[in-house]
C-alpha positions in Angstrom: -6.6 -26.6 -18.7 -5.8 -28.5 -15.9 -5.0 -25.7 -13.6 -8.2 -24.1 -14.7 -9.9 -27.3 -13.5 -8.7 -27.4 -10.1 -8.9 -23.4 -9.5 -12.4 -23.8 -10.6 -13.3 -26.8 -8.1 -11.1 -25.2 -5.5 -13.6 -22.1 -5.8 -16.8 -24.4 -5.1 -15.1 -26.2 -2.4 -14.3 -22.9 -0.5 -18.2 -21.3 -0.4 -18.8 -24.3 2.2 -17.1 -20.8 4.2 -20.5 -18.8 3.8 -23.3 -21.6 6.0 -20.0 -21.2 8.2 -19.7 -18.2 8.2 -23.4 -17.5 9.2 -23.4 -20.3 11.9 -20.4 -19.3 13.8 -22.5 -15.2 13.5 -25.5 -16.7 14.9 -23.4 -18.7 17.5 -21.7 -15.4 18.3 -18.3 -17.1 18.0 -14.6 -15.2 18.7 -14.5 -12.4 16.2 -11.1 -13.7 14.9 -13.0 -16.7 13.9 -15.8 -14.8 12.3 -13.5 -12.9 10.5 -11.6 -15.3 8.4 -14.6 -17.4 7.8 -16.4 -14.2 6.3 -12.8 -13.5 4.7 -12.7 -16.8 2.8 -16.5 -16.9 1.8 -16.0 -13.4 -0.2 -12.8 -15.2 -2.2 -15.1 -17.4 -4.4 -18.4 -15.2 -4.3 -16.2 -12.5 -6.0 -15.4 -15.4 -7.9 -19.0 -16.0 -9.1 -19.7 -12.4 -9.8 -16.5 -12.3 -11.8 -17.3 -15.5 -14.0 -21.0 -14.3 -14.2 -20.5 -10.9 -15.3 -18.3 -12.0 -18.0 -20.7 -14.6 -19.6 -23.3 -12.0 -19.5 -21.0 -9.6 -21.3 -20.3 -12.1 -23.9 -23.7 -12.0 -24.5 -24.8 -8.3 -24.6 -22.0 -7.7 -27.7 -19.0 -5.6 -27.2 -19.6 -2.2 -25.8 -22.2 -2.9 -23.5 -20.8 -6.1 -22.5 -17.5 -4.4 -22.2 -19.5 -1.3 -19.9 -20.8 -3.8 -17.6 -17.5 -6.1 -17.0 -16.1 -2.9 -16.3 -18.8 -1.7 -13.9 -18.9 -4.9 -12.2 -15.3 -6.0 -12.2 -14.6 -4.9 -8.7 -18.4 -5.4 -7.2 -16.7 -7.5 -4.4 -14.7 -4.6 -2.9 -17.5 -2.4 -3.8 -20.0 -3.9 -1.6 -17.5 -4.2 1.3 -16.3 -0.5 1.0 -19.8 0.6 1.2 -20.7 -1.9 3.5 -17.8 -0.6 5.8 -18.9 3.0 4.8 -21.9 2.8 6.7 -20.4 1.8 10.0 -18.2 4.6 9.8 -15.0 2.5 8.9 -13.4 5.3 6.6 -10.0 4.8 7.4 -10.9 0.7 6.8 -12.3 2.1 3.2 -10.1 4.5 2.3 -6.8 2.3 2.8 -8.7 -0.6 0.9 -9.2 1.9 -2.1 -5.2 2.3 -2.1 -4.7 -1.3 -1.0 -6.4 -2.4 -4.3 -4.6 -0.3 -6.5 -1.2 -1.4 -5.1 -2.3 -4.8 -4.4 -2.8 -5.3 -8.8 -0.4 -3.3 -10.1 2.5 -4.5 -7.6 1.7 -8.3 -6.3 -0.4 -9.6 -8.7 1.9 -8.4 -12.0 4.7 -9.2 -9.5 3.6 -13.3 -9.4 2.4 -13.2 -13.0 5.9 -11.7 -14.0 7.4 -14.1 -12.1 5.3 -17.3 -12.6 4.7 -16.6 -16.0 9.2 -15.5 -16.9 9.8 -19.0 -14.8 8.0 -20.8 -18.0 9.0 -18.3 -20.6 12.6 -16.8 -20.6 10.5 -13.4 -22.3 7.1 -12.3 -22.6 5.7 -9.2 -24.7 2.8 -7.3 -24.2 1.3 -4.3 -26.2 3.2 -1.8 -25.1 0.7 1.0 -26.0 -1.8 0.1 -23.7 0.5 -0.6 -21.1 1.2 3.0 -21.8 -2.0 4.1 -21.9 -3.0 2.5 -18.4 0.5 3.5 -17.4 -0.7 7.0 -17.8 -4.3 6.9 -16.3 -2.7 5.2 -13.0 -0.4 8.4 -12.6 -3.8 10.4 -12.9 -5.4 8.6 -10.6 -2.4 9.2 -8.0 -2.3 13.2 -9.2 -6.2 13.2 -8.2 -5.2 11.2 -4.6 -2.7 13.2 -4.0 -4.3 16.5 -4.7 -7.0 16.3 -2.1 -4.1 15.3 0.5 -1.8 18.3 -0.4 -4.5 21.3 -0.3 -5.2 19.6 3.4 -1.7 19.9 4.8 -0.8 22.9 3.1 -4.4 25.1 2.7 -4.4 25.6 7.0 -8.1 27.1 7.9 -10.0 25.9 5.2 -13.3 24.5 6.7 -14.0 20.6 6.1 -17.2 21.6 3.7 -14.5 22.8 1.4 -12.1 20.0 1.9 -15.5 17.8 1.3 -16.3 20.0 -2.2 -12.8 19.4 -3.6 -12.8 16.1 -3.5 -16.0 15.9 -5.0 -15.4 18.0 -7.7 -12.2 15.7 -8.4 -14.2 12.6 -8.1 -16.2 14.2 -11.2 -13.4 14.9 -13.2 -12.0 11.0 -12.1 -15.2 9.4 -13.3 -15.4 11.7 -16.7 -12.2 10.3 -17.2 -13.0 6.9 -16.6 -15.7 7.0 -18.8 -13.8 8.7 -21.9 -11.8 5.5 -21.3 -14.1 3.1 -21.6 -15.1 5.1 -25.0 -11.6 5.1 -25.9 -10.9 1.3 -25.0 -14.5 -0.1 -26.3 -15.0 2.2 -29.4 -12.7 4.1 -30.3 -9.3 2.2 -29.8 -10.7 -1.0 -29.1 -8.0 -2.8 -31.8 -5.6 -2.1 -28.8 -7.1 -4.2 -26.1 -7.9 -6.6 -28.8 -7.5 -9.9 -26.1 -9.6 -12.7 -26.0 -10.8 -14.2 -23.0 -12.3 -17.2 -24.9 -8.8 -18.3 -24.1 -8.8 -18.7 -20.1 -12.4 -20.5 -20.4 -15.5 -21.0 -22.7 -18.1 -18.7 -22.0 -22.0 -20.0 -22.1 -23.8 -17.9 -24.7 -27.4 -18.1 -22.2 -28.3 -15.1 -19.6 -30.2 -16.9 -17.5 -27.8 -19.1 -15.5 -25.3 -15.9 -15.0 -28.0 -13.6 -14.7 -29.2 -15.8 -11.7 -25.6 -16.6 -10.6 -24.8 -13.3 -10.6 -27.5 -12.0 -8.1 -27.7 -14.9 -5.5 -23.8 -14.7 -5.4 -24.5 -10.4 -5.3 -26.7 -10.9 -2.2 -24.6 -13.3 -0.3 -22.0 -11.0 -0.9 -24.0 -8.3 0.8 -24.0 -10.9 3.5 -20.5 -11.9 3.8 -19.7 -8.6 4.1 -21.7 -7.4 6.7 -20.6 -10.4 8.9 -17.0 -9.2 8.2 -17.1 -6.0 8.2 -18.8 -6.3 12.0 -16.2 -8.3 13.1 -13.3 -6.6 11.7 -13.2 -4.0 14.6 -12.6 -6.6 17.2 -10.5 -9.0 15.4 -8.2 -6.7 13.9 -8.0 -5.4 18.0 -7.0 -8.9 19.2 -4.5 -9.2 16.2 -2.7 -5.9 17.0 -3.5 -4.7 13.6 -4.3 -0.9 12.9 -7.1 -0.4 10.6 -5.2 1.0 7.8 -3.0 -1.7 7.3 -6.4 -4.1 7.5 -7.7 -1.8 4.6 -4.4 -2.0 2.7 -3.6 -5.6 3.0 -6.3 -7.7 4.1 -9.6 -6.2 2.6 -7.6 -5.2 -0.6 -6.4 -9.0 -1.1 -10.0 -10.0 0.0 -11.6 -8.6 -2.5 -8.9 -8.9 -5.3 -8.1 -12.7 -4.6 -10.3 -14.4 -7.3 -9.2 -12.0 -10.3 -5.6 -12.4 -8.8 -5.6 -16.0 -9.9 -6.8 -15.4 -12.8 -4.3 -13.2 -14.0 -1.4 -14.9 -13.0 -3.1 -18.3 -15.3 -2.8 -16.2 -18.1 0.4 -15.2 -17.6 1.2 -18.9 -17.0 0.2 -19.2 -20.2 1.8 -16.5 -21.9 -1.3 -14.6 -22.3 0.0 -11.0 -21.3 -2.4 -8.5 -22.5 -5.3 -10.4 -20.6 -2.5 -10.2 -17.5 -2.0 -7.0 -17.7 -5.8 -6.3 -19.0 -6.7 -7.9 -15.5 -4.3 -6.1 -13.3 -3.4 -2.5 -14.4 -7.4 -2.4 -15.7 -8.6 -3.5 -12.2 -6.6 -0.6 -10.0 -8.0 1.6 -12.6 -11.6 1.1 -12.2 -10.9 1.6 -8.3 -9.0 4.3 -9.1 -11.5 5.7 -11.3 -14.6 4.6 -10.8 -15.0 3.1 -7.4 -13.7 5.7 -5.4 -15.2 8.5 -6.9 -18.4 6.3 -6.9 -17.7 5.7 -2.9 -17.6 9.6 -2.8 -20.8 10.3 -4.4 -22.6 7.6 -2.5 -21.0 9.0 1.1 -22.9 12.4 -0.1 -26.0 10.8 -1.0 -26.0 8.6 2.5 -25.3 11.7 4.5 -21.7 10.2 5.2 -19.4 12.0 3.6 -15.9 10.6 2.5 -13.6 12.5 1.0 -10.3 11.8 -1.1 -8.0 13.3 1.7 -5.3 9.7 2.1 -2.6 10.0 4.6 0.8 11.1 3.4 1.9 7.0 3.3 -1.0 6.4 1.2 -0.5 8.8 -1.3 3.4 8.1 -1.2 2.4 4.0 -1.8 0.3 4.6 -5.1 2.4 7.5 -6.5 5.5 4.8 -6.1 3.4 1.7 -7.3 2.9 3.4 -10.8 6.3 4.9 -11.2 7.4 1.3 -10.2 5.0 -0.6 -12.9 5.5 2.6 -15.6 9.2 1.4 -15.8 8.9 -1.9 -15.9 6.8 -2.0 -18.6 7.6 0.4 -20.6 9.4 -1.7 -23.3 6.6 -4.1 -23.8 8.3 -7.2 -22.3 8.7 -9.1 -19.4 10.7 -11.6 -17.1 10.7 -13.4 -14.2 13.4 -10.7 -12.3 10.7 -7.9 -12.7 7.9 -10.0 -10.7 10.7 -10.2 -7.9 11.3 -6.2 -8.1 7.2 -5.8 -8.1 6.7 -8.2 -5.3 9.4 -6.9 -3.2 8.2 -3.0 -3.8 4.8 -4.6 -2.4 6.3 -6.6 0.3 7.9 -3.2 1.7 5.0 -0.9 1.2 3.3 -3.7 3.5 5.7 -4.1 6.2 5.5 -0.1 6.5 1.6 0.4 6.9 2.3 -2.7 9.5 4.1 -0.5 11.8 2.4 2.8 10.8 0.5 4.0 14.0 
């Protein structure tokens, strides 16, 4: 309880970063400046819309409460992808899309594995779900790495087509997403049966989320126009490559206020909400934001498609073999946080010095 307490007032303290943020804009201050401000004023409004959107679901009963936590659980990196999107940043959204998914299912299990086996000698999870989400991950890099194979090995087939396959894959991604949330809300719910009563007590009244949910939504918006127009520059002057900003820094961004709250729970002992967090988190990029990215580029008249480089595809396909094997038996320990971490820490060092 504690912890909670001083994560929670460590969240407040930090979104003196957003009238920063805006001042050092206006002031036109270095773009390395600009960025980290913007970067550290998106930690606790992700925050916000996290804590929001699961008192309102709290309120709205169990399957549309549960629909909109999982609509809104990765807002944050929503709103910079599209945000990025629009200034033509694909490579920035694109390696933020497979930043996220290894990001949860390799550094954030990682330090809950670890944290959480330095307290407890062994931990157990339901091993079914962690099958099940096991599964869907390996599906998700299937439909990644489809898009990327037909384009190095289909030569002469026009972009349009390129463009149509991967839109006809983000269909079958989302269908699937959605005949998951059926499964995990209706059908199998007893599964995913965790409570997360148990990391804080929710507020039974809409109107303070509700209100908490939209000014931190438009500040958002804000936040991540000021970062994403500085991230050109700064990244530049840092001798950073725009992938490896998308994989690492946007992707921990975005991430960094469900991170925590993952590895509390595994601090104490709460596993299924741990893994619940991580491995449902890359999923609903997986599945749902980056089809939903794909869709949107159509709409906007700029088109993204699934097409990752070859180290992309490679770093997702790995990440869920990786997590599949490790928890495949339903338990773990500290050691397997240092295999999960280290996997990470090497996937990162490698988009580093990727050209």
């Amino acid at each position: 309880m504690k912890n909670g307490h001083f994560l929670k007032k460590t969240f407040y303290l930090s979104l003196i970063f957003v009238p920063l943020s805006i001042a050092l804009e206006l002031f036109h201050a270095p773009s390395l400046y600009i960025l980290f401000a913007s970067s550290l004023s998106i930690i606790p409004l992700a925050w916000l819309m996290g804590r929001a959107t699961e008192e309102l679901s709290e309120t709205m009963g169990a399957g549309a409460g549960g629909l909109l936590n999982a609509s809104l659980g990765n807002a944050a990196e929503l709103i910079i992808a599209i945000t990025a999107m629009r200034e033509g940043l694909f490579d920035v959204v694109k390696a933020s899309i497979t930043g996220s998914i290894i990001g949860n299912i390799l550094l954030v299990l990682g330090c809950s594995f670890l944290l959480g086996g330095l307290k407890f000698k062994k931990q157990s999870f339901n091993k079914t779900a962690a099958g099940t989400g096991s599964t869907l991950l390996l599906l998700s890099a299937i439909g990644l790495l489809i898009p990327a194979l037909f384009h190095y090995i289909a030569t002469g087939v026009s972009k349009n087509a390129e463009q149509d396959l991967s839109l006809e894959i983000s269909f079958i991604l989302f269908g699937t997403y959605l005949l998951h949330l059926l499964f995990s809300l209706k059908t199998h719910k007893h599964i995913y049966n965790t409570n997360r009563e148990d990391l804080e007590k929710v507020h039974k009244r809409r109107i303070k989320p509700l209100l908490s949910l939209i000014i931190s939504t438009v500040l958002t918006v804000l936040m991540s126009e000021i970062l994403v127009g500085s991230l050109r520059p700064a990244i530049k002057s840092m001798g950073m490559t725009e992938v490896f900003a998308g994989v690492i820094l946007i992707a921990v961004i975005g991430n960094a206020a469900e991170h925590s709250t993952a590895v509390m729970a595994a601090i104490k002992n709460k596993m299924d909400i741990t893994l619940s967090i991580a491995v449902g988190s890359s999923l609903q990029i997986a599945l749902f934001v980056a089809p939903l990215l794909v869709f949107l580029g159509s709409f906007m008249k700029r088109p993204i498609d699934l097409i990752f480089t070859p180290m992309e595809v490679a770093a997702v396909t790995l990440s869920v073999l990786v997590v599949g094997s490790v928890s495949s038996d339903g338990q773990s320990n500290w050691m397997e946080g240092v295999m999960l971490i280290s996997t990470y820490m090497m996937l990162a060092i490698a988009f580093y010095f990727m050209p």
